[in-house]
N, CA and C atoms as an extended XYZ file, in Angstrom:
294
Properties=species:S:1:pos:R:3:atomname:S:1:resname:S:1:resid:I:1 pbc="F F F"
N        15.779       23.148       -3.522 N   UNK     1
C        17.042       22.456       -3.408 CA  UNK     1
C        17.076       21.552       -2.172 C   UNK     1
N        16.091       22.019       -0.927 N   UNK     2
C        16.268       20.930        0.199 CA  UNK     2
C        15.243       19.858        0.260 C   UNK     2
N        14.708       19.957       -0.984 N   UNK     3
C        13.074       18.977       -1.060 CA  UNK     3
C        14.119       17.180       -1.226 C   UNK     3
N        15.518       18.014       -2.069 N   UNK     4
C        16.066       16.322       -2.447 CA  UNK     4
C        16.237       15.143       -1.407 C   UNK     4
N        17.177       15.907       -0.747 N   UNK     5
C        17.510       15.272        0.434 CA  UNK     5
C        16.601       14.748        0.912 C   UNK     5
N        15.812       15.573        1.715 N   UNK     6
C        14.456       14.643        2.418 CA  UNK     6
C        13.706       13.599        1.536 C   UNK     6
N        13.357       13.945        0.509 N   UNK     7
C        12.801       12.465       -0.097 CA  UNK     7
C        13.901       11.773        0.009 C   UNK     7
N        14.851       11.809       -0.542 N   UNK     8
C        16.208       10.816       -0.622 CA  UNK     8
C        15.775        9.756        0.852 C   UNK     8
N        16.338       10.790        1.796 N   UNK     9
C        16.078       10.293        3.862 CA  UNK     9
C        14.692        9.595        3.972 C   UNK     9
N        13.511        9.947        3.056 N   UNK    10
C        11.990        9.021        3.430 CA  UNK    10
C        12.380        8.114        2.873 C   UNK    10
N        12.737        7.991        1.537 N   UNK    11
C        12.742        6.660        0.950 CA  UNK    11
C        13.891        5.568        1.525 C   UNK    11
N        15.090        6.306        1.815 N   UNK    12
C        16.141        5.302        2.574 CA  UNK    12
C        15.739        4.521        4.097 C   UNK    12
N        14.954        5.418        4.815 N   UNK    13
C        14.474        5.125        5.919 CA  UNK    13
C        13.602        3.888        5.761 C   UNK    13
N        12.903        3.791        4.653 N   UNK    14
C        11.725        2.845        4.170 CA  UNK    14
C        12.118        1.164        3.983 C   UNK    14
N        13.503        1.471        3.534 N   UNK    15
C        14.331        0.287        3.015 CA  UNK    15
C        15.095       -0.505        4.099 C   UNK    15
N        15.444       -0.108        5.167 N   UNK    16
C        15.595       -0.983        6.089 CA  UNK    16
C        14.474       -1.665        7.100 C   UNK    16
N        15.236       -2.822        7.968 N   UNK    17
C        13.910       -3.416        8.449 CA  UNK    17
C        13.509       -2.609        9.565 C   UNK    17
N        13.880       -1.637       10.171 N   UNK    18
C        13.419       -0.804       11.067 CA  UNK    18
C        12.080        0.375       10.641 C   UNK    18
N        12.767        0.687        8.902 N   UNK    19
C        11.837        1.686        8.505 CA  UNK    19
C        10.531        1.062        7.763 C   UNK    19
N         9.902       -0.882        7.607 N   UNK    20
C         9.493       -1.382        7.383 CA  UNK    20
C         8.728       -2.291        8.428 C   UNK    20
N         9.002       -2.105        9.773 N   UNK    21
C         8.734       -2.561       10.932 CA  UNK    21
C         6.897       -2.871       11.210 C   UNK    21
N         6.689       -1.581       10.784 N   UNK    22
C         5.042       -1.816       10.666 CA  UNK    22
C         4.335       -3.075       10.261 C   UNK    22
N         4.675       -2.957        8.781 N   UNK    23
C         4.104       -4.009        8.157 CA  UNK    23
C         4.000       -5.351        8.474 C   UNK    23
N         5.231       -5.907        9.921 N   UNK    24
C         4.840       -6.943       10.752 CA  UNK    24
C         3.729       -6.814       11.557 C   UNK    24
N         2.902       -5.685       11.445 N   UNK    25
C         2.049       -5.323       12.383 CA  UNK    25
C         0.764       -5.473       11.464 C   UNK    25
N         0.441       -5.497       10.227 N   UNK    26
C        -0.586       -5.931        9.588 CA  UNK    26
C        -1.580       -7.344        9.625 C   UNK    26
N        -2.453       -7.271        9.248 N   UNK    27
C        -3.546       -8.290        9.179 CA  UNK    27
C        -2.753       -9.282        8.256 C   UNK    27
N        -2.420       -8.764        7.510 N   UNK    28
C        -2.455       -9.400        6.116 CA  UNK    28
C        -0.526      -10.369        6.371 C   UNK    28
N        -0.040       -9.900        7.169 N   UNK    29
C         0.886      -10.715        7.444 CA  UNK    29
C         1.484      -11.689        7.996 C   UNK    29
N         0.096      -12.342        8.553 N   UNK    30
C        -0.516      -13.344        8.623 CA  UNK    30
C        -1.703      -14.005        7.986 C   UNK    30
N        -1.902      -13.478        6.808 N   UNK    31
C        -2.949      -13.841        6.035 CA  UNK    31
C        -2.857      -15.374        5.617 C   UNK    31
N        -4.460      -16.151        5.308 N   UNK    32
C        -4.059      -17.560        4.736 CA  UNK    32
C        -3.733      -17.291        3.105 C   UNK    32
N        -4.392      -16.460        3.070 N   UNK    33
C        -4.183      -16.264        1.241 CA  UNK    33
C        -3.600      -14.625        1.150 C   UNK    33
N        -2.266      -14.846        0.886 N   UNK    34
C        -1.707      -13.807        0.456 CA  UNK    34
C        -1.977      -13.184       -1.061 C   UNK    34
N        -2.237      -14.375       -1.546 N   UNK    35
C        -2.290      -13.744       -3.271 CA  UNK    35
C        -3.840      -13.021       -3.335 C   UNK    35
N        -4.470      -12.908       -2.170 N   UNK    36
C        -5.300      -12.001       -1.775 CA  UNK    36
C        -5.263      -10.302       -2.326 C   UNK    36
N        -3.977      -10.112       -1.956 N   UNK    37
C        -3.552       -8.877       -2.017 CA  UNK    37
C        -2.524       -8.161       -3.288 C   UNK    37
N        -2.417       -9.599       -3.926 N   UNK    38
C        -1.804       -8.898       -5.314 CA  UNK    38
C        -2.698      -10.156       -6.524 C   UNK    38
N        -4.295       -9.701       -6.661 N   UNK    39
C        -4.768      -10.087       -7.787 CA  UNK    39
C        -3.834      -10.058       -9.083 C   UNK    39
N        -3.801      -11.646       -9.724 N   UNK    40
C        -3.182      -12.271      -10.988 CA  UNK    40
C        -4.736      -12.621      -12.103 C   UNK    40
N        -4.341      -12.286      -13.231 N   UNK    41
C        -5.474      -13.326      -14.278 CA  UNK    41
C        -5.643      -14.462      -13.821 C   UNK    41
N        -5.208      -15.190      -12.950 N   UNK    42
C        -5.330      -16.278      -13.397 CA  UNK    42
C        -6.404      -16.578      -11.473 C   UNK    42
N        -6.149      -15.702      -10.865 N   UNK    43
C        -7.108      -15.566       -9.318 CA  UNK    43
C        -8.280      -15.015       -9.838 C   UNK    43
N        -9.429      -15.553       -8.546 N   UNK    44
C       -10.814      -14.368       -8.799 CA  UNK    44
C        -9.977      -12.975       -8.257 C   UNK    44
N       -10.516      -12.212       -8.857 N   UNK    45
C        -9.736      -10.515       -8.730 CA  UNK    45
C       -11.097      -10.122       -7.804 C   UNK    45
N       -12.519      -10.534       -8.415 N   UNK    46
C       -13.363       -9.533       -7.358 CA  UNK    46
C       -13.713      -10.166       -5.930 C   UNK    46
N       -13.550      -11.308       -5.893 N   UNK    47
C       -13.805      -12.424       -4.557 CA  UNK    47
C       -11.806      -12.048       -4.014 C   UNK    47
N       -11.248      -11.985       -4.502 N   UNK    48
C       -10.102      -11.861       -3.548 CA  UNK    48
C       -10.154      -10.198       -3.136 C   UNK    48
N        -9.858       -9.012       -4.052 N   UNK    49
C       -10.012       -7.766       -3.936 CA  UNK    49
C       -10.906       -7.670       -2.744 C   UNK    49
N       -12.120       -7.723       -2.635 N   UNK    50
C       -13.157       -8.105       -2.137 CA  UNK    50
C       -12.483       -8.359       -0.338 C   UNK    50
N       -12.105       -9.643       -0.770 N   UNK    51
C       -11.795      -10.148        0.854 CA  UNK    51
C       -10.489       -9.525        1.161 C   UNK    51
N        -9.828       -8.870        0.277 N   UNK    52
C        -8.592       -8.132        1.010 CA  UNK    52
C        -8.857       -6.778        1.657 C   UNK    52
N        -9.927       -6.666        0.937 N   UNK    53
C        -9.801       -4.727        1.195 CA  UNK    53
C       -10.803       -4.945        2.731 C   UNK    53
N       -12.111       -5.650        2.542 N   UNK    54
C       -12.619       -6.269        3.568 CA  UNK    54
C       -11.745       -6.505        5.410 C   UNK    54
N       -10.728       -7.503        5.089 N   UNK    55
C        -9.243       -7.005        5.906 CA  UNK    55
C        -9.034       -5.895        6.378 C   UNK    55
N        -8.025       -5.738        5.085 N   UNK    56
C        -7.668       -4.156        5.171 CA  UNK    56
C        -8.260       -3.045        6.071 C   UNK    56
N        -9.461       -3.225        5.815 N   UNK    57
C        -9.899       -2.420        6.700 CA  UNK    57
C       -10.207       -2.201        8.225 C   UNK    57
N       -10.051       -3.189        8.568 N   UNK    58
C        -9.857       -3.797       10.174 CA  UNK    58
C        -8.642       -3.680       10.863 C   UNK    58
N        -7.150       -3.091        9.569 N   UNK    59
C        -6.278       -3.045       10.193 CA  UNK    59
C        -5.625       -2.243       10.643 C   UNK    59
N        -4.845       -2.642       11.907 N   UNK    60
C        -4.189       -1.206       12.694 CA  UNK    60
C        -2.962       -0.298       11.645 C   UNK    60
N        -2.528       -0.832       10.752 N   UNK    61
C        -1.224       -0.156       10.216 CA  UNK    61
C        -2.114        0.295        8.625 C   UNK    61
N        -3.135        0.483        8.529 N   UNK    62
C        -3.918        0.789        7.260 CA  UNK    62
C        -3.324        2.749        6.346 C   UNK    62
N        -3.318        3.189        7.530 N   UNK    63
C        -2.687        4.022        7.039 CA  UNK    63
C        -1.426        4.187        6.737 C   UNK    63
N        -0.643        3.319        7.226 N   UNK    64
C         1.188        3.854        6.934 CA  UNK    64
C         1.021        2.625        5.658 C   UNK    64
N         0.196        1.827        5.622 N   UNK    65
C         0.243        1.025        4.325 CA  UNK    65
C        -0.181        1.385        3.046 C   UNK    65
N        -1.419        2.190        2.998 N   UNK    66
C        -2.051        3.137        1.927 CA  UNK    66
C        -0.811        3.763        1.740 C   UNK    66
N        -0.112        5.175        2.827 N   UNK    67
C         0.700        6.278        2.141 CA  UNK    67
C         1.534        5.748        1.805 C   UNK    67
N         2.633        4.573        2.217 N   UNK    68
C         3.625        3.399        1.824 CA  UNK    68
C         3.101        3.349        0.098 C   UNK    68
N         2.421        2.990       -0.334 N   UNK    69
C         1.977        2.317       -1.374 CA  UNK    69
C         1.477        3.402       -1.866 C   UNK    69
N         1.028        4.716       -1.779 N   UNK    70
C         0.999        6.242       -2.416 CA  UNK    70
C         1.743        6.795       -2.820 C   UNK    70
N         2.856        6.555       -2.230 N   UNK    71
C         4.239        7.206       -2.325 CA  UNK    71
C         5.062        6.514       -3.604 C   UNK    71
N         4.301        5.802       -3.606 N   UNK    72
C         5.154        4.395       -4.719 CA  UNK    72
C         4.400        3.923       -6.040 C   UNK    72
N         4.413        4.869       -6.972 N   UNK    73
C         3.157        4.385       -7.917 CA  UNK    73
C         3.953        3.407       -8.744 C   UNK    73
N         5.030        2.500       -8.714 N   UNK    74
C         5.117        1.496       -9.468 CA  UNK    74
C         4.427        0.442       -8.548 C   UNK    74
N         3.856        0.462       -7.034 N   UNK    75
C         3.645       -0.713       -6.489 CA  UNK    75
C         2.182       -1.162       -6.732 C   UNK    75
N         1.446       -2.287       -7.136 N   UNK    76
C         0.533       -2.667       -7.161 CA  UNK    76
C        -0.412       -3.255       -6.185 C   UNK    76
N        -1.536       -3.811       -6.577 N   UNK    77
C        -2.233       -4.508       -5.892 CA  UNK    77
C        -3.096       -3.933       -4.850 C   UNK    77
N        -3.504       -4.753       -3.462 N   UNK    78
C        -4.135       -4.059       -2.381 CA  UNK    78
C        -2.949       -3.788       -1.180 C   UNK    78
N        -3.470       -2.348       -0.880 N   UNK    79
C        -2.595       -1.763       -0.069 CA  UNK    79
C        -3.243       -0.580        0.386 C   UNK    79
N        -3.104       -0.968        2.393 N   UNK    80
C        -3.996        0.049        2.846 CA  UNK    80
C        -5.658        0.034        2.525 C   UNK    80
N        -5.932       -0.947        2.009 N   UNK    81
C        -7.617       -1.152        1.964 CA  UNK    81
C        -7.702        0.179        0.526 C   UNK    81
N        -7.148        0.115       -0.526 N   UNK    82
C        -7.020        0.564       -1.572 CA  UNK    82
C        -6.505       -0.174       -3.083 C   UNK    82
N        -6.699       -0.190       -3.744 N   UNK    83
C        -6.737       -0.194       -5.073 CA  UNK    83
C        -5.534        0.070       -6.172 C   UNK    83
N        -5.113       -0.377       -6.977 N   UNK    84
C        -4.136        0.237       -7.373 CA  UNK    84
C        -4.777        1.262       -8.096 C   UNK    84
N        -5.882        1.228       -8.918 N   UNK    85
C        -6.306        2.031       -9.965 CA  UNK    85
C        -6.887        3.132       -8.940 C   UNK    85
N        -7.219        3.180       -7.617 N   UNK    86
C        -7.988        3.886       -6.689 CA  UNK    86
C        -6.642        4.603       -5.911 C   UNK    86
N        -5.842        4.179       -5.988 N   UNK    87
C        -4.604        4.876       -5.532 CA  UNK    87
C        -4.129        6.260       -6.764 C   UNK    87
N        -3.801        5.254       -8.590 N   UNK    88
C        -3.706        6.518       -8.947 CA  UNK    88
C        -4.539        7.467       -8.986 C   UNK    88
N        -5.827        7.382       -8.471 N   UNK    89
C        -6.745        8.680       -8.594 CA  UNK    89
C        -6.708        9.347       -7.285 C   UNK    89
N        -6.104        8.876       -6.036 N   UNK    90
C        -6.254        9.495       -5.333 CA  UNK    90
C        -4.801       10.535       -6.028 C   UNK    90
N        -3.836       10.063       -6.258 N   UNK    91
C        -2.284       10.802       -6.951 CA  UNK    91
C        -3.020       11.870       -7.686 C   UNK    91
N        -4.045       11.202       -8.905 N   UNK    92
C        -3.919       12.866       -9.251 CA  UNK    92
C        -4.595       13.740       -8.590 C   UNK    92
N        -5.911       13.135       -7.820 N   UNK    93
C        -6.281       14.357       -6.714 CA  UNK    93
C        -5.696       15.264       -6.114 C   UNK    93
N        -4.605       14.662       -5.770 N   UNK    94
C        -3.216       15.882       -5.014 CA  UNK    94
C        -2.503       16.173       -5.354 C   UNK    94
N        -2.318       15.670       -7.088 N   UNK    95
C        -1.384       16.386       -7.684 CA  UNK    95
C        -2.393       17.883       -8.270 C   UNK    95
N        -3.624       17.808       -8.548 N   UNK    96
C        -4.350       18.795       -8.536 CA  UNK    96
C        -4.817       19.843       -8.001 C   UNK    96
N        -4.794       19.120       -6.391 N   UNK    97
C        -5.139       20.083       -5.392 CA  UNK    97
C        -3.775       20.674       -4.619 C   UNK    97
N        -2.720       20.324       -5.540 N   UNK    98
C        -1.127       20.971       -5.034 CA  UNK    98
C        -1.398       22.404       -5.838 C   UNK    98
């Protein structure tokens, strides 16, 4: 019964610009090519994927951006130097190992 609340309080916290503050702190938010990070059909997916996660990985907020984007399986694209399809497998990993 007290699990609600607290998710309720993570996710509200998330939604203002204080609880989003990080993400001014990323590589990528200054990136020249943003559409880097959310591959379309109509972009190279493995030359951008590629150079995002590449990034990604150099960056200081990599982790609050991965669990950001873990926490959230409608969100796509690269996030946290991850995958969307590499994200849901990490989900069911821990929904397994729960």
């Amino acid at each position: 019964m007290t699990r609600t609340p607290v998710i309720v309080a993570r996710y509200a916290a998330d939604t203002t610009p204080a609880g989003r503050a990080w993400m001014l702190r990323g590589i990528c938010a200054d990136a020249p090519e943003p559409d880097d990070w959310h591959p379309t059909i109509e972009a190279p997916t493995d030359l951008s994927t590629r150079r995002a996660i590449n990034i990604c990985r150099q960056c200081p907020v990599r982790p609050q951006c991965r669990d950001y984007a873990l926490n959230r399986p409608w969100i796509t694209g690269i996030w946290g130097a991850t995958t969307t399809e590499e994200r849901a497998r990490l989900r069911r990993t821990r929904r397994r190992a729960a």
